[in-house]
C-alpha positions in Angstrom: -2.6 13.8 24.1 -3.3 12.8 20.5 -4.7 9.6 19.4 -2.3 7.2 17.8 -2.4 5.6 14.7 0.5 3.1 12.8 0.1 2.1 9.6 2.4 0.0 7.5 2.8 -1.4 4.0 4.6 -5.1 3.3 8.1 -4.9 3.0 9.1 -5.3 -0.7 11.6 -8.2 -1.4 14.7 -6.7 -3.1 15.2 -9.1 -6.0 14.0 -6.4 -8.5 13.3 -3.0 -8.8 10.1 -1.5 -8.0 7.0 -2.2 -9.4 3.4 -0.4 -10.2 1.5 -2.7 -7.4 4.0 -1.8 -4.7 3.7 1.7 -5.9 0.1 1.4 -5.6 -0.1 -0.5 -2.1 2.5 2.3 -0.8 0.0 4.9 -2.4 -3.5 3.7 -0.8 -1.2 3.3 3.1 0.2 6.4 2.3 -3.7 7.9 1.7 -5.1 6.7 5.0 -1.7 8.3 6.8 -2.5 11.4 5.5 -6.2 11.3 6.1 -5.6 10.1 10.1 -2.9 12.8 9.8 -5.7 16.2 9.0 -7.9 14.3 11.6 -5.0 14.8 14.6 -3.5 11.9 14.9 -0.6 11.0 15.8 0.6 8.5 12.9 3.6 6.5 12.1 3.8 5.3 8.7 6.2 2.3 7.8 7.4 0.9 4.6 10.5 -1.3 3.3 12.8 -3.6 1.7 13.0 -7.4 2.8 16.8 -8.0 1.8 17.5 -11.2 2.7 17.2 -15.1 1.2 18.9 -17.5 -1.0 17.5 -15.9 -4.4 18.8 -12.9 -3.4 21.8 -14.4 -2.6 22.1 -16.6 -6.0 20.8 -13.2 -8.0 23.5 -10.9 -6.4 26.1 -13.4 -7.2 24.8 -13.6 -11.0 25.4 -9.8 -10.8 28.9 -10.2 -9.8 28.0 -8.1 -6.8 28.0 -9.0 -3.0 24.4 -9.2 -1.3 24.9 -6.0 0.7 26.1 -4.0 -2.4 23.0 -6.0 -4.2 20.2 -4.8 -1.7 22.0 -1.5 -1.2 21.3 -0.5 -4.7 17.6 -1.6 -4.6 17.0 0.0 -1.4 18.0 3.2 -3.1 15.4 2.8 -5.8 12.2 1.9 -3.5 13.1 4.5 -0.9 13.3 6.8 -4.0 9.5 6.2 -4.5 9.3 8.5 -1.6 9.7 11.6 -3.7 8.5 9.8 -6.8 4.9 9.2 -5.5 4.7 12.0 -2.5 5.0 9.5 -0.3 4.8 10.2 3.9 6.3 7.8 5.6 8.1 8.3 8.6 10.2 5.1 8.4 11.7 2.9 5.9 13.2 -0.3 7.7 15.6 -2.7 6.1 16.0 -6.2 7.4 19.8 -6.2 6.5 20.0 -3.6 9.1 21.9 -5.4 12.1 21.7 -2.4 14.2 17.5 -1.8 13.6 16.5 -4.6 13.0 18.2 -7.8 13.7 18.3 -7.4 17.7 14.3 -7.5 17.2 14.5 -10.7 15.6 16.5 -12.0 17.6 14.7 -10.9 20.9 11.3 -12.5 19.0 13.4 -15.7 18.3 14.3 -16.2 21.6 10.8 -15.8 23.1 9.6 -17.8 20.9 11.7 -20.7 22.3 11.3 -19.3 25.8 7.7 -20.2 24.8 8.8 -24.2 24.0 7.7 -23.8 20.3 10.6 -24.6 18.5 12.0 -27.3 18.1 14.5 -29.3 15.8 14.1 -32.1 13.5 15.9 -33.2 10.1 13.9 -32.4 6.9 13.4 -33.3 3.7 11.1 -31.7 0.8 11.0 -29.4 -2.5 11.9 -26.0 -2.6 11.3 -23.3 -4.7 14.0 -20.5 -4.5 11.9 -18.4 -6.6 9.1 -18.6 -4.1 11.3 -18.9 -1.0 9.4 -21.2 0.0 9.0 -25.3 0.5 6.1 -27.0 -1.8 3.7 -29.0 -1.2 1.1 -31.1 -3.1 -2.1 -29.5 -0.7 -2.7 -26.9 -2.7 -3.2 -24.5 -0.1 -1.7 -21.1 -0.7 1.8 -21.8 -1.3 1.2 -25.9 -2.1 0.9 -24.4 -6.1 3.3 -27.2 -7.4 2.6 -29.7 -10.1 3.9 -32.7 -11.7 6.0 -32.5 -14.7 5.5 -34.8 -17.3 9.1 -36.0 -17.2 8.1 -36.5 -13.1 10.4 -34.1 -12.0 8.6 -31.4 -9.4 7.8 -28.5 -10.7 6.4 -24.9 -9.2 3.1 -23.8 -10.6 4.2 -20.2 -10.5 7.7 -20.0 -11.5 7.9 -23.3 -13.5 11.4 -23.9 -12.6 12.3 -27.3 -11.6 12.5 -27.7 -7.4 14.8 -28.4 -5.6 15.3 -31.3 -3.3 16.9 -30.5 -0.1 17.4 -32.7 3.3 19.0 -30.5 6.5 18.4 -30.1 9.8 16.1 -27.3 10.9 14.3 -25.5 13.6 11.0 -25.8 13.3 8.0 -23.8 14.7 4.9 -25.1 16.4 2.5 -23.0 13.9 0.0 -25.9 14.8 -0.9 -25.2 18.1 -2.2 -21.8 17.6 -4.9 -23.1 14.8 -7.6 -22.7 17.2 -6.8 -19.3 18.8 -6.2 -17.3 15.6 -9.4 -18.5 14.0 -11.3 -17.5 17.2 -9.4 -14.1 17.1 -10.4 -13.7 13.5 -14.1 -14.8 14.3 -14.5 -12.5 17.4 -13.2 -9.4 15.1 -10.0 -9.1 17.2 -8.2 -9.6 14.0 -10.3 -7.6 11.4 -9.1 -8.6 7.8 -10.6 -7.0 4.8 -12.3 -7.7 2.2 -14.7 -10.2 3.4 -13.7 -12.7 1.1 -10.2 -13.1 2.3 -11.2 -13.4 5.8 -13.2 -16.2 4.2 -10.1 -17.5 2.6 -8.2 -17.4 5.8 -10.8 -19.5 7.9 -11.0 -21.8 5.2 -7.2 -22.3 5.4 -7.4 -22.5 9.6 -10.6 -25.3 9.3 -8.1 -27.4 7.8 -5.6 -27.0 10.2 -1.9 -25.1 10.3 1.1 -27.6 9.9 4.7 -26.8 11.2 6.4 -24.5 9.7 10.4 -24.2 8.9 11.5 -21.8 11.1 15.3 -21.8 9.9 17.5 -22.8 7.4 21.2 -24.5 7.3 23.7 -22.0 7.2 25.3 -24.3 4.1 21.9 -23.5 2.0 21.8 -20.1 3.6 24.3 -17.7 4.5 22.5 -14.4 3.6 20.3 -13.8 6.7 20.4 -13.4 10.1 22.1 -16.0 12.6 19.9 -18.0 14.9 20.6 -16.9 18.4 23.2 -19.7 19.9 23.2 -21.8 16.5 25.7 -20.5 14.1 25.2 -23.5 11.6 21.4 -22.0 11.1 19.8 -19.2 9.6 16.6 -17.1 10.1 13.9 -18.2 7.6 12.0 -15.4 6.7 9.3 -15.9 9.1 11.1 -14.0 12.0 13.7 -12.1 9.6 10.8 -10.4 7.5 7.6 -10.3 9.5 9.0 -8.6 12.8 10.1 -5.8 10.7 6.5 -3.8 11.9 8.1 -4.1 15.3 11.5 -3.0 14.6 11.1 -0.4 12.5 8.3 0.7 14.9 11.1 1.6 17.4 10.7 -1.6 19.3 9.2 -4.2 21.3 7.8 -1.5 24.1 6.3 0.6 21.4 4.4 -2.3 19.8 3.3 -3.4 23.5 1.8 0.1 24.2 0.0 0.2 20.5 0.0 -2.9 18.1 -0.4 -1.7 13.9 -3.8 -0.4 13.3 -3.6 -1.6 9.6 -0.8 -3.8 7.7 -1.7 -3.0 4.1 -0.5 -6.1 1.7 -1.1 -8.1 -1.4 -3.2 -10.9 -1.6 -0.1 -13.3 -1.9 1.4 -13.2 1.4 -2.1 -13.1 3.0 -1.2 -17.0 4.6 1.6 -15.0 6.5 0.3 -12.0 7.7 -3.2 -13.9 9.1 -1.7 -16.8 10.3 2.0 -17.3 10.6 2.4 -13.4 12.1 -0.2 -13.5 14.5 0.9 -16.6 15.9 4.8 -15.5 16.6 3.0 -12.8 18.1 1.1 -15.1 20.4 3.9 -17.2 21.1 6.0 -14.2 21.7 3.1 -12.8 24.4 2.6 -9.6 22.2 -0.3 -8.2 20.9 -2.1 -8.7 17.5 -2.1 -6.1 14.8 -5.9 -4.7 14.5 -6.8 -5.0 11.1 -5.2 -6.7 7.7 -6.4 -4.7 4.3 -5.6 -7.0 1.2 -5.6 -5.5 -2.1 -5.4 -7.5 -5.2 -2.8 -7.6 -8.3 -2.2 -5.4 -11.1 -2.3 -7.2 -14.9 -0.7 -5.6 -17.6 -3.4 -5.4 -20.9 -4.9 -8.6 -19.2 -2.2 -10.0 -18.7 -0.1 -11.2 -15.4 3.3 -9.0 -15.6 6.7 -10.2 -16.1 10.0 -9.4 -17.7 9.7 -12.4 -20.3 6.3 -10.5 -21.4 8.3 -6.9 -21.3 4.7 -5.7 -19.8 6.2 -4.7 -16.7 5.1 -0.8 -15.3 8.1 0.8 -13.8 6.6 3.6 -11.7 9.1 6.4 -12.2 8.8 6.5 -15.9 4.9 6.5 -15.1 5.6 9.2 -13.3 8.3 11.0 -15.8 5.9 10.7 -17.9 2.5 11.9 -16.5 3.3 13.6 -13.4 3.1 12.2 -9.7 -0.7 12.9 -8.9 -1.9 11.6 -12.2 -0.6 8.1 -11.1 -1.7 8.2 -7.6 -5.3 9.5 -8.8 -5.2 6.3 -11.5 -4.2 3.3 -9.1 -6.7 4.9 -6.7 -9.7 5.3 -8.9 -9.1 2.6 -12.0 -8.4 -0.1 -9.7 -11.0 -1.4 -7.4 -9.1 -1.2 -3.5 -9.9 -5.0 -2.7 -10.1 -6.5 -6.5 -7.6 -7.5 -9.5 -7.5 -4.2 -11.8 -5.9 -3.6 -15.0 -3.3 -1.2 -16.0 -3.0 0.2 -19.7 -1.8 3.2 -21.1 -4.6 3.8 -23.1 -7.0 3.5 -19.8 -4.6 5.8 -18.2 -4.8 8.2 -20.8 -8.7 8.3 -21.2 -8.7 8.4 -16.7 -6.3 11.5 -17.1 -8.2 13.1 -20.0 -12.0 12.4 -19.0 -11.3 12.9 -15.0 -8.2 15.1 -14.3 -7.8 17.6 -17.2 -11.9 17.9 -18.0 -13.0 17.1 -15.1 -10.7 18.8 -12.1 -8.5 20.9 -14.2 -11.2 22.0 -16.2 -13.2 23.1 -13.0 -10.9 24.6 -11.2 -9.6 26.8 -14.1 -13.0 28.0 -15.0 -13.6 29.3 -11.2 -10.2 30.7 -10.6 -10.2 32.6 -13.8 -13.8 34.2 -12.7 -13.1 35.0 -8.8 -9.4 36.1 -10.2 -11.3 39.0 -11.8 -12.7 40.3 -8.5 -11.1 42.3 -6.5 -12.1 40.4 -3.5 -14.9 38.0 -2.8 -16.9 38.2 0.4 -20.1 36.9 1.5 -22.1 33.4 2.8 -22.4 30.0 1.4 -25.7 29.2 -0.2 -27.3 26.6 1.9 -27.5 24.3 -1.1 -23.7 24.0 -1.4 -23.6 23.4 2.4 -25.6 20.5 2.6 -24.0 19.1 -0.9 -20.7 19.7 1.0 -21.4 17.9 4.2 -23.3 15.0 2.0 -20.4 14.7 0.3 -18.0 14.6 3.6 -20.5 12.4 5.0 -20.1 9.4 2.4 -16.5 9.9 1.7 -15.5 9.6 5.5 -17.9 6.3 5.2 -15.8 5.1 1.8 -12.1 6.1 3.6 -13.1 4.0 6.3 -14.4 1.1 4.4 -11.5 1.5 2.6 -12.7 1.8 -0.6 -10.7 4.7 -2.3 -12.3 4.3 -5.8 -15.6 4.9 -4.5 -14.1 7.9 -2.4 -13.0 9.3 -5.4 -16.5 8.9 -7.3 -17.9 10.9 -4.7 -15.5 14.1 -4.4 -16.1 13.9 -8.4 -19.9 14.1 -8.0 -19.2 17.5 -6.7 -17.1 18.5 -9.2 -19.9 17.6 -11.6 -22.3 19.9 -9.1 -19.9 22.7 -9.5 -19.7 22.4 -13.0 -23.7 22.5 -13.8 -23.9 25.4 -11.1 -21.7 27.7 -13.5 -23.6 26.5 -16.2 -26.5 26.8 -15.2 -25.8 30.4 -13.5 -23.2 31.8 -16.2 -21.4 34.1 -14.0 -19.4 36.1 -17.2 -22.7 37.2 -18.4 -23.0 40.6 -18.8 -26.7 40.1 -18.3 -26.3 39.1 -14.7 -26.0 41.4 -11.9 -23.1 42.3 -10.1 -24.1 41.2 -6.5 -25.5 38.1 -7.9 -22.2 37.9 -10.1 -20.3 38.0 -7.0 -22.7 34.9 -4.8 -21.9 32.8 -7.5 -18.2 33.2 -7.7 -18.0 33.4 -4.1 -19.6 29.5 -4.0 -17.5 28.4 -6.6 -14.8 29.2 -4.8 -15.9 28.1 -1.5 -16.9 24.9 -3.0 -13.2 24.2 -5.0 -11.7 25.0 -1.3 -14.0 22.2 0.1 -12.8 20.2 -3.1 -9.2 20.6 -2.6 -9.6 19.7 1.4 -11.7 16.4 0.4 -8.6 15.4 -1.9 -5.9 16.3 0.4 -5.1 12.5 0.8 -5.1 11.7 -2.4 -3.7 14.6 -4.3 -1.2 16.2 -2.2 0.8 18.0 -4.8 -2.8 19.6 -6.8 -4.0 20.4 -3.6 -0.8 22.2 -2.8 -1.2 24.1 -6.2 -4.8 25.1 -5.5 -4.1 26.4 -1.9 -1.8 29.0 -2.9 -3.9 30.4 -5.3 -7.0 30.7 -3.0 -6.1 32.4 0.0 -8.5 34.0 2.8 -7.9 37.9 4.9 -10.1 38.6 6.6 -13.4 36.9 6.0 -12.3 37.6 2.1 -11.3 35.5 -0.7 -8.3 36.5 -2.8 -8.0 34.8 -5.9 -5.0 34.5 -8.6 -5.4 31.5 -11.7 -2.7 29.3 -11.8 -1.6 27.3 -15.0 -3.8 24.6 -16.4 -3.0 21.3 -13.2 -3.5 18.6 -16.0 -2.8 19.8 -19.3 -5.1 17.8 -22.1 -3.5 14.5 -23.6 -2.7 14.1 -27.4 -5.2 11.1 -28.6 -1.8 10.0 -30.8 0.4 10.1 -28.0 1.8 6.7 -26.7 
C-alpha cells in the first residue's frame, strides 16, 4: 500500500478574479504534488474558492447579480487556472457547496459546542468588511487600524472608514487553547515554515489568544451558512472557510486516518491557519495538519498591487502571452519560496531570455540536433556525468524538501551549464573527432538532457512532455528526433 500524502493550497476568496500570487501559491503546491506523485505516493491535492461574507454579498449586489450567480462566475475563472497553469489537483472545493461542504461545517460546529467552547454574548466593536474582520487597536496581525484625524476609525489596509456594529454572537473559546498550540508548535508537532514565521506565531501565542467571533447576525449576514439550531446567526468564516481541508478531503473519517501534510498559504492568513485552525481542530478532537509553508507577497515594480494602481498581474494574459511553463519557471525561480519577490515584465523577459531560451532551449536544441543525426545511440554513461547526476539529485531532493524551489532550480541549471561546457569543450560536429568518440559524447548529452527533463518534471510539466517524445529508448538504444525551438528568443523591444 502506497504512502499517503495531501496537500492543499488556501482557498481564494471570490471577491475578484484571480491573481499572480494565488497563481504562484497554486504553482509551488502543485510542484510538491507532482514530486510526491514520481516518488509513489498516493497524493490528494486540494485547492478553492471561499465564497461566502458580507463583501461578497455587498459586491454581488453592486453587480446587480445574486451571490450564487456572483461566486459562480469566479469559480469558473480560478478553477480555469487548472488548464492555464497545468495544474494537478484532484479537488477544487467550494464553500457555497451545501452538499460538500456545509454538512462538514456543521458537524465541526456542533463538536465544537459539544466541547463547551462556544458560548454567546452581545458585542460591540469596528469592522472592516473589506477585511472581514473586526479591528482592534493591538496591533497584532489583523489589529492594523488607525485613528483618523477627523477621529473616525479607520483600517490601516483598506482605509475605508469602519464600521460600528453591536449584535449578539456566538463566540469561541480561542483562549483556552493558548498554551497547547504553542507547545504543539514548540515540540514540532505543528511544523510551520520559514523559521521566522514560526517566530511570528509564538510571538502572537506569548501574548495570549482572545475570543474570537465565532458567528454573525443573520441581519448583518445572510450570505453564509446557518448556525446549526440558530437561524438568526450565521457562520463567520472561521468554521465556513477553514474546514474546507476537511470537506473537500472527503470527510471527517479521511482527515482522522491522515491529517494535511502541508497547507501551503500567504503570509496574511498565517494568524488563522497556526492558531485559530489548530484549535477548532482541538476542540473538535481531530488531528493537527503537519506542517504550514508561508510564502510571501508579490509587488508589482515595487509596488503593493491594486486596481487603483492598474499594476495588477492577471495570470492568463501572462500566460497568453508567454506560454504556461515560462510563468511557472518565473514565480518558481525569480521569487524567493519564503520571501516578498517582485514581478516585472522586463525581469520576466530577461528570466525567459537568459534562463529558458539560452539556457534550456538552447541546450536541448544543440544535443537533439547532434544525436538526431545518428542513427542510433548506444553505449555507457561516463562516470563523470554519473556522479554530477546523482550530486545534482542529491541537493535538489535536499532543496524540494526544504522547500526552497528557487534554489532547486539553481541547481538543475548548474547542470545545464555542465552540459553546455561538455559540448564545448568536446565539439562533437567536428569533423576532426572520431566517430566512436563522436558517438560517447552525444550519447551523454543525451543521457544527461533525459536526467534533465526528469529533475524538472515538477516544475515543467509541459517542456518535459515535449522533450520525452523526442527522446525515446528500444532496446538499450537512444532514438532521437529535434523538436522546435521550446522557448523561442524574446524581442528586447517587445512589451
Amino acid at each position: 500500500m502506497s504512502q499517503k500524502f495531501y496537500i492543499t493550497t488556501s482557498i481564494a476568496y471570490a471577491n475578484s478574479n484571480p491573481h499572480i500570487g494565488f497563481a504562484m501559491e497554486s504553482i509551488q503546491a502543485d510542484v510538491l504534488a507532482r514530486y510526491f506523485r514520481e516518488k509513489g505516493y498516493e497524493v490528494f491535492f486540494q485547492t478553492g474558492t471561499d465564497e461566502h461574507g458580507s463583501k461578497i454579498q455587498r459586491t454581488a449586489e453592486l453587480a446587480g447579480k445574486s451571490s450564487q450567480e456572483f461566486v459562480d462566475d469566479l469559480a469558473e475563472k480560478f478553477m480555469g487556472l487548472k488548464g492555464s497553469l497545468n495544474l494537478s489537483w484532484d479537488n477544487f472545493v467550494r464553500t457555497s457547496n451545501k452538499k460538500m461542504h456545509w454538512p462538514v461545517a456543521e458537524e465541526i460546529w456542533n463538536r465544537i459546542l459539544k466541547s463547551d467552547d462556544l458560548y454567546k454574548k452581545k458585542y460591540e466593536g469596528y469592522y472592516c468588511v473589506g477585511c472581514e474582520s473586526f479591528k482592534t487597536g493591538r496591533g497584532i496581525v489583523d489589529g492594523q487600524c488607525s485613528i483618523h484625524p477627523t477621529h473616525n476609525f479607520m483600517c490601516g489596509i483598506h482605509k475605508k472608514k469602519l464600521e460600528l456594529i453591536e449584535e449578539e454572537n456566538w463566540f469561541f473559546k480561542l483562549s483556552k487553547y493558548t498554551k497547547q498550540i504553542e507547545e504543539k508548535i514548540k515540540s514540532n508537532e505543528l511544523v510551520i515554515v520559514p523559521e521566522g514565521r514560526k517566530n511570528e506565531t509564538l510571538s502572537l501565542l506569548k501574548e495570549g489568544l482572545e475570543d474570537i467571533s465565532f458567528s454573525r447576525s443573520k441581519k448583518s449576514l445572510e450570505w453564509g451558512i446557518p448556525v446549526p439550531d440558530d437561524s438568526n446567526q450565521t457562520m463567520y468564516v472561521w468554521v465556513d472557510a477553514l474546514t474546507n481541508y476537511i470537506s473537500g478531503y472527503r470527510g471527517i473519517k479521511n482527515w482522522e486516518e491522515h491529517p494535511a501534510d502541508l497547507h501551503v498559504i500567504g503570509k496574511d492568513i498565517l494568524r488563522f491557519h497556526s492558531a485559530i485552525w489548530p484549535a477548532i481542530l482541538m476542540s473538535s478532537g481531530l488531528p493537527l495538519p503537519k506542517k504550514i509553508f508561508v510564502h510571501g507577497f508579490i509587488t508589482s515594480n515595487g509596488e503593493k498591487m491594486s486596481k487603483s494602481l492598474d499594476n495588477v498581474i492577471d495570470p492568463y494574459e501572462l500566460v497568453e502571452k508567454y506560454g504556461t511553463d515560462a510563468v511557472r519557471y518565473y514565480l518558481l525561480r525569480e521569487i524567493s519560496s519564503t520571501e516578498d519577490g517582485d514581478f516585472s515584465y522586463e525581469k520576466f523577459e530577461e528570466r525567459y531570455n537568459g534562463d529558458l531560451a539560452n539556457g534550456l532551449g538552447n541546450f536541448t536544441s544543440r544535443v537533439l540536433t547532434l544525436a538526431s543525426k545518428e542513427d542510433s545511440l548506444s553505449g555507457k554513461i561516463g562516470k563523470e556525468f554519473e556522479n554530477k547526476i546523482l550530486e545534482t539529485k542529491n541537493v535538489l531532493e535536499e532543496k524540494i524538501k526544504e522547500l526552497k524551489f528557487n534554489e532547486a532550480l539553481a541547481t538543475i541549471w548548474e547542470l545545464i551549464q555542465f552540459g553546455d561546457i561538455y559540448i564545448n569543450e568536446n565539439k562533437p560536429w567536428s569533423k576532426e573527432i572520431k566517430q566512436e568518440k563522436k558517438t560517447e559524447v552525444i550519447y551523454n548529452l543525451v543521457s544527461l538532457l533525459k536526467e534533465i527533463s526528469n529533475f524538472l518534471l515538477p516544475f515543467l510539466p509541459e517542456t518535459v512532455e515535449k522533450i520525452s517524445e523526442s527522446i525515446q529508448l528500444e532496446e538499450d538504444k537512444f532514438i532521437v528526433k529535434k523538436i522546435d525551438n521550446l522557448f523561442p528568443r524574446l524581442q528586447k523591444n517587445k512589451s
